[in-house]
Backbone as CSV, one residue per row, in Angstrom:
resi,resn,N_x,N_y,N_z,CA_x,CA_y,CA_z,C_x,C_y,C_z
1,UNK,7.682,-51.778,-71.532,8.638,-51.616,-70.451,8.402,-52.649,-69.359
2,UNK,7.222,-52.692,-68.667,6.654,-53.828,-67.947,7.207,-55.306,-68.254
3,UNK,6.892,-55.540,-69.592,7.696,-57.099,-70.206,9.021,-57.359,-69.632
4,UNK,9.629,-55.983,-70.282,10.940,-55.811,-70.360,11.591,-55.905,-68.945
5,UNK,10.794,-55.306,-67.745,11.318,-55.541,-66.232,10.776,-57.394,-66.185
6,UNK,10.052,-57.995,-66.534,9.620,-59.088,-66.175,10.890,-60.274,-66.652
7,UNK,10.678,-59.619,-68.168,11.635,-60.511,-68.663,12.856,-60.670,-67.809
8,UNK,13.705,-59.294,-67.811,14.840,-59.258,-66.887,15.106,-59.410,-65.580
9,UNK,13.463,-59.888,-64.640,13.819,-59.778,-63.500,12.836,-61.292,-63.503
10,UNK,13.876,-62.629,-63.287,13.489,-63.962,-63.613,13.689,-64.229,-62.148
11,UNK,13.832,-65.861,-61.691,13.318,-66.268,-60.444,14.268,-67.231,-60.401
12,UNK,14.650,-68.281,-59.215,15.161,-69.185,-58.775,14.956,-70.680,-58.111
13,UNK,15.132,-72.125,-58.455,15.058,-73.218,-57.642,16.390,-73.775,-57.558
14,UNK,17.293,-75.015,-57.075,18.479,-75.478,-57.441,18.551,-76.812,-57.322
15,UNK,20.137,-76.527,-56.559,20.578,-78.340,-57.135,22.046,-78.991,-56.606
16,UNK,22.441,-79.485,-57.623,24.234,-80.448,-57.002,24.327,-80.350,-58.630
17,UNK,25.667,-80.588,-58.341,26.468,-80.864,-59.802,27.989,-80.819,-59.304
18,UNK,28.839,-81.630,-60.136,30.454,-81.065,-60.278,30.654,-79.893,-61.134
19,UNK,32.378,-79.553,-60.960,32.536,-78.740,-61.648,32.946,-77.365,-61.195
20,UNK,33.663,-76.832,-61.421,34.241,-75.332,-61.437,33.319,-74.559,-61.161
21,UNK,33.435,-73.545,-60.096,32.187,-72.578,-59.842,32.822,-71.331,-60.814
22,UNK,31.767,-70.830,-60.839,31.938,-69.562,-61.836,32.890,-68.606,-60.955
23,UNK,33.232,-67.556,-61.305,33.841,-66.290,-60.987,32.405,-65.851,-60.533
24,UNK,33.119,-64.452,-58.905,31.619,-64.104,-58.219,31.154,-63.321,-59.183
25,UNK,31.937,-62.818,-60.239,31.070,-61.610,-61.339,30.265,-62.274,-62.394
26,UNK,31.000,-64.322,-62.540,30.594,-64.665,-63.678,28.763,-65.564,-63.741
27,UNK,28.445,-65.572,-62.419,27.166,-65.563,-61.923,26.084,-64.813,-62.618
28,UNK,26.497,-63.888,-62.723,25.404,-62.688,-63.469,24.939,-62.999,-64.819
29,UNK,23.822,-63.190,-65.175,23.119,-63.093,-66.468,21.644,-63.783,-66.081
30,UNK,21.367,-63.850,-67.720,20.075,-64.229,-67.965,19.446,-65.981,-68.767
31,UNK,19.236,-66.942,-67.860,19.000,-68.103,-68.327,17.653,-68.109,-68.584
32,UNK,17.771,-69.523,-69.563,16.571,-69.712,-69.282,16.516,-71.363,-69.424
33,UNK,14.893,-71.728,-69.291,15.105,-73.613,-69.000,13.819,-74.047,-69.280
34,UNK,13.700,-75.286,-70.069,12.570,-75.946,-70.221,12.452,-76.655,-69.316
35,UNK,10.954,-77.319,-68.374,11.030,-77.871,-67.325,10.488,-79.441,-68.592
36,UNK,11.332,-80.351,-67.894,10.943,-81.780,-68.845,9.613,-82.233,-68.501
37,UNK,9.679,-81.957,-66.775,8.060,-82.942,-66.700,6.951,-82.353,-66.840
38,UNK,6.540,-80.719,-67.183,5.290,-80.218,-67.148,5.569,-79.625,-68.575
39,UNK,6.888,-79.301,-69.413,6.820,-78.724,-70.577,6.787,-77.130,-69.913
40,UNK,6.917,-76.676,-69.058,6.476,-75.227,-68.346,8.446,-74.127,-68.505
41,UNK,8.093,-73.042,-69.098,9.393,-72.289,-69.404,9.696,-71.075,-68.571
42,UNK,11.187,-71.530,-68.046,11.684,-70.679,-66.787,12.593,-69.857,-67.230
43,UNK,12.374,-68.450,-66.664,13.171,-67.517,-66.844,14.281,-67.105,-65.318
44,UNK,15.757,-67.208,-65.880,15.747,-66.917,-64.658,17.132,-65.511,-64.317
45,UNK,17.252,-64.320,-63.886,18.022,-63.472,-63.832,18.887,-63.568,-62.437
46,UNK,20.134,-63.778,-62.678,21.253,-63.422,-61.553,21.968,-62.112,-61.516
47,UNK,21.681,-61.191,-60.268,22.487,-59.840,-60.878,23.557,-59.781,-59.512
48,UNK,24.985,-59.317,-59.274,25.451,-59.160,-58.415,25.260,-57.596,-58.142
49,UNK,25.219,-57.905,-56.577,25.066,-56.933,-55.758,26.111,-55.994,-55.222
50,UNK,26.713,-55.136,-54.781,27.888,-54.541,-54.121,28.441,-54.935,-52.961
51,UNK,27.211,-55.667,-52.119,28.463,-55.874,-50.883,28.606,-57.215,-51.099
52,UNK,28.292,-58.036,-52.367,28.856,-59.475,-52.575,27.652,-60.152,-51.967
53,UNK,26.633,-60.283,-52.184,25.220,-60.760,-52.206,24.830,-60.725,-53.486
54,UNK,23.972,-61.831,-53.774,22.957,-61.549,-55.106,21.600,-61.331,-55.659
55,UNK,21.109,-60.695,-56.224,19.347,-60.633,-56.623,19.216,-61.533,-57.396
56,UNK,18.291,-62.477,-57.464,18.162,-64.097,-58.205,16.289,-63.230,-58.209
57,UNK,16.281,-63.715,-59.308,14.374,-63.848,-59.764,14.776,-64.731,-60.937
58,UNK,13.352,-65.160,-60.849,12.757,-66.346,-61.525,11.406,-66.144,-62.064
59,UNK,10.868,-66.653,-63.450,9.759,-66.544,-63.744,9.609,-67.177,-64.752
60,UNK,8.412,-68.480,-64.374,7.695,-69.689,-64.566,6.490,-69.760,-65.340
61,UNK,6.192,-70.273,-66.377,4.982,-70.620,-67.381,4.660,-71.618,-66.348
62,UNK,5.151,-72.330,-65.462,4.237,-73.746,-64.323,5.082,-73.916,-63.475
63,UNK,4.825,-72.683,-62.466,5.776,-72.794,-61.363,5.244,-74.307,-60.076
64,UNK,6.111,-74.936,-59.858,4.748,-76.296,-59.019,4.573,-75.380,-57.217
65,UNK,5.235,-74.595,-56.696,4.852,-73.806,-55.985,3.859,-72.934,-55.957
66,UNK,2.822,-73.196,-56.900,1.599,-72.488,-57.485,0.309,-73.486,-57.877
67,UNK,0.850,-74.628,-57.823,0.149,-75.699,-58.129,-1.907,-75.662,-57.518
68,UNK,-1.655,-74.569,-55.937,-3.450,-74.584,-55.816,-3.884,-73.233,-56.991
69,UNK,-2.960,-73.196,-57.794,-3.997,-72.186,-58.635,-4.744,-72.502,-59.626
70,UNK,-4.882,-74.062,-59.643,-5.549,-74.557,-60.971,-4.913,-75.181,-61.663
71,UNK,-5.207,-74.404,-63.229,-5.089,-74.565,-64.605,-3.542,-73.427,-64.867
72,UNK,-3.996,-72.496,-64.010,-2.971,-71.031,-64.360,-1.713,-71.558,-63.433
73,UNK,-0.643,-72.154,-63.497,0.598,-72.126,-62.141,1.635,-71.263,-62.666
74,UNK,1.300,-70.285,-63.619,2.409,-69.295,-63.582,2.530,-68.405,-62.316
75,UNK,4.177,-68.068,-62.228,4.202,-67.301,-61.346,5.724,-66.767,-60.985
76,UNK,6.483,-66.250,-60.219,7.573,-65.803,-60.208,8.381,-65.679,-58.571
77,UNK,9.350,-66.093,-58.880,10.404,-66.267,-57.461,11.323,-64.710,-57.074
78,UNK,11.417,-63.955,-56.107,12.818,-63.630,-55.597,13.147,-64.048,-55.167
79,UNK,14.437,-63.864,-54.905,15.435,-64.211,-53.807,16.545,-63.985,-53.644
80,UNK,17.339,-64.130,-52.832,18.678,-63.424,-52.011,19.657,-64.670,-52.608
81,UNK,20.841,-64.273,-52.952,22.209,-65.626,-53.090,23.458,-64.586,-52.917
82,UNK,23.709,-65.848,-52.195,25.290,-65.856,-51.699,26.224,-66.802,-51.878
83,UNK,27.386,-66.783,-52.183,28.300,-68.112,-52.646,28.796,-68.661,-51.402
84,UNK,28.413,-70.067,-52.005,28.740,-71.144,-50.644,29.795,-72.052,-51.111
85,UNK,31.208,-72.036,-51.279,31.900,-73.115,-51.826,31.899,-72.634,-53.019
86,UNK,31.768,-73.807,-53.994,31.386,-73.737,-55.171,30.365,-73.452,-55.717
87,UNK,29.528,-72.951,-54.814,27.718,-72.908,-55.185,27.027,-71.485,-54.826
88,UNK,26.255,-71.012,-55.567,25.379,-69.884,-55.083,24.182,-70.591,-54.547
89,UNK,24.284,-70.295,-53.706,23.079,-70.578,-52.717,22.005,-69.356,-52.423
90,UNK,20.925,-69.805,-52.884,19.677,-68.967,-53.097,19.129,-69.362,-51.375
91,UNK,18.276,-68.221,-50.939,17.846,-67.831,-49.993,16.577,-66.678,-49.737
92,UNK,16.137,-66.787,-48.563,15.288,-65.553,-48.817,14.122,-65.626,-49.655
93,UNK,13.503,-66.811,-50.097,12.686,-66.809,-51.356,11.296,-66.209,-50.953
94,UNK,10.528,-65.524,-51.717,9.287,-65.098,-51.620,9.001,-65.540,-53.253
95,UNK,7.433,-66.357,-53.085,7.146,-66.783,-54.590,5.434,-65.595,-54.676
96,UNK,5.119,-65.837,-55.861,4.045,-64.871,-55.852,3.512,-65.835,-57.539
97,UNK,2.099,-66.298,-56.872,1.450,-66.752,-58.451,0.578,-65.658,-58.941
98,UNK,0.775,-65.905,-60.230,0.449,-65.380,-61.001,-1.696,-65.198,-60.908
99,UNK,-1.872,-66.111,-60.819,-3.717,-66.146,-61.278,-4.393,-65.814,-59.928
100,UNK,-3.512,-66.451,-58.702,-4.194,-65.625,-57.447,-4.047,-64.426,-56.759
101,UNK,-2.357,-64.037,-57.326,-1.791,-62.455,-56.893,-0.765,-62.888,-55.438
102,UNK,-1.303,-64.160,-55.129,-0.800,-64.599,-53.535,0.633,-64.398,-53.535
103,UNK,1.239,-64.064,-52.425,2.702,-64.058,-52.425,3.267,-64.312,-51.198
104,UNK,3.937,-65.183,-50.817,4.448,-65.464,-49.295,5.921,-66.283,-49.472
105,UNK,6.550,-66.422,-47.967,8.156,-66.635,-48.049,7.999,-68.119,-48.106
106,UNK,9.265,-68.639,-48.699,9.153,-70.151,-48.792,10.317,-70.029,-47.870
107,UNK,10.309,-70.534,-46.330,11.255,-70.590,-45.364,12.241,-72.384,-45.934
108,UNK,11.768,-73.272,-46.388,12.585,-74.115,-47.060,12.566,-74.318,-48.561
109,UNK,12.762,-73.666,-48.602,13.395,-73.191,-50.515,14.379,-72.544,-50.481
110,UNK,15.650,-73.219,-49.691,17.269,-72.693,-49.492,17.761,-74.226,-50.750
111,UNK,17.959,-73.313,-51.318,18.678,-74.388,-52.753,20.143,-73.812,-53.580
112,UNK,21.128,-74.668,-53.825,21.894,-74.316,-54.416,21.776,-74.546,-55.960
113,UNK,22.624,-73.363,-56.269,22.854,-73.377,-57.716,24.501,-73.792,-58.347
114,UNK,24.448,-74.555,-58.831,25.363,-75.389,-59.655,25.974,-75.334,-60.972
115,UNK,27.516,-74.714,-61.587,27.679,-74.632,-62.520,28.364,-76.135,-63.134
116,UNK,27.655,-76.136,-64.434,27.446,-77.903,-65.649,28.351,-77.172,-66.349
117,UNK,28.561,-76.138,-67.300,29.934,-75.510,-67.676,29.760,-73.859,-67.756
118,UNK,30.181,-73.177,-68.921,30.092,-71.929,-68.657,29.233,-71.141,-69.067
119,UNK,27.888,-72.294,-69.732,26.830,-71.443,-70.223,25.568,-72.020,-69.451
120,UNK,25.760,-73.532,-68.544,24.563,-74.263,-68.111,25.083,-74.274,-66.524
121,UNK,23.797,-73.686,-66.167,23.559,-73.907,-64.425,22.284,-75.059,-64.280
122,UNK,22.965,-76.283,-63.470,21.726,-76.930,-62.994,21.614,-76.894,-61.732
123,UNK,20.090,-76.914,-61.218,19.401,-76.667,-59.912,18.485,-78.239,-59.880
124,UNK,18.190,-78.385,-58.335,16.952,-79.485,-58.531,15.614,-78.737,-58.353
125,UNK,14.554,-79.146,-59.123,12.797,-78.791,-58.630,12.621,-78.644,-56.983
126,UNK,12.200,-78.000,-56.771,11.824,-78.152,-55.241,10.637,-79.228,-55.175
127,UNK,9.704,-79.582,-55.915,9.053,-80.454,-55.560,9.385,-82.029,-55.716
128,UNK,10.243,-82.695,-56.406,11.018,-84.463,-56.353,12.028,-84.059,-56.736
129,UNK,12.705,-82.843,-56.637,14.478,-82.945,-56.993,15.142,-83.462,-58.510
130,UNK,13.952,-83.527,-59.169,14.337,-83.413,-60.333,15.571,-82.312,-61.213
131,UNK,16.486,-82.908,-61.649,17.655,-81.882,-62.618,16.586,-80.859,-63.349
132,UNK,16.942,-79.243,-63.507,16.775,-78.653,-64.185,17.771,-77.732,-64.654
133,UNK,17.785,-77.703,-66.283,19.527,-77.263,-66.723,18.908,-75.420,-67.471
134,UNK,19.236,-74.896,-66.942,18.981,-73.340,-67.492,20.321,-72.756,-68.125
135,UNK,20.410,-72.816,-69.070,20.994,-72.163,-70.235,21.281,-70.837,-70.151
136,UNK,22.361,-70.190,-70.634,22.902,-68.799,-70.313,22.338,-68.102,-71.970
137,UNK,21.761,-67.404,-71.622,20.996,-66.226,-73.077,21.823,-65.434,-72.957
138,UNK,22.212,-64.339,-72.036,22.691,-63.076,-71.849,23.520,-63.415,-70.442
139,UNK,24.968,-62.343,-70.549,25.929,-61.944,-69.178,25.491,-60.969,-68.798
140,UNK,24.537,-59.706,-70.240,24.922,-58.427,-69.163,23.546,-58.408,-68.694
């Protein structure tokens, strides 16, 4: 059961892109993304909320916001999104690594999220703005 909340409750970074924004319902699901420069695999869950806010988690095999933990930089994002334009814009982030337990707010880790078509959202890394393209697994 534990997995099963982990799995489903993934994390957030973003980005720019063109392109058609999703529908506010069509936001919702479950991506996921290989990171190119560390090889490190991101999980990430969008769920809409009722008063038109969103729950965004994220969760990282090498999150680089974890980077003083060593060898171990797993670790996992919440955060708050709201649609800005064409973009969900993530907010609110609190990250928490994995190998130290540490968890605190990232006050600039306000990043948008970007729909590439109707199954790929790209975001940039928060650490050099590197493209990262997360893939749609699941809507519900």
């Amino acid at each position: 059961m534990t997995a099963r909340i982990l799995l489903t409750a993934a994390i957030a970074a973003a980005g720019l892109s063109a392109g058609p924004a999703f529908a506010d319902d069509d936001w919702a699901g479950l991506y996921t993304a290989i990171d190119g420069k560390d090889g490190s695999v991101d999980r990430l869950s969008i769920v809409p909320n009722s008063n038109g806010t969103f729950t965004i988690h994220m969760t990282s095999t090498g999150l680089s916001l974890c980077a003083d933990a060593g060898d171990n930089t797993a670790g996992w994002i919440n955060a708050t999104g709201r649609l800005a334009g064409k973009a969900l814009l993530r907010e609110h982030v609190r990250v928490t690594c994995a190998a130290t337990g540490e968890s605190r707010d990232i006050a600039s880790s306000r990043y948008a999220i970007h729909e590439v078509n109707d199954d790929i959202l790209m975001m940039r890394a928060p650490d050099d703005g590197r493209a990262l393209y997360y893939h749609r697994v699941s809507d519900d």
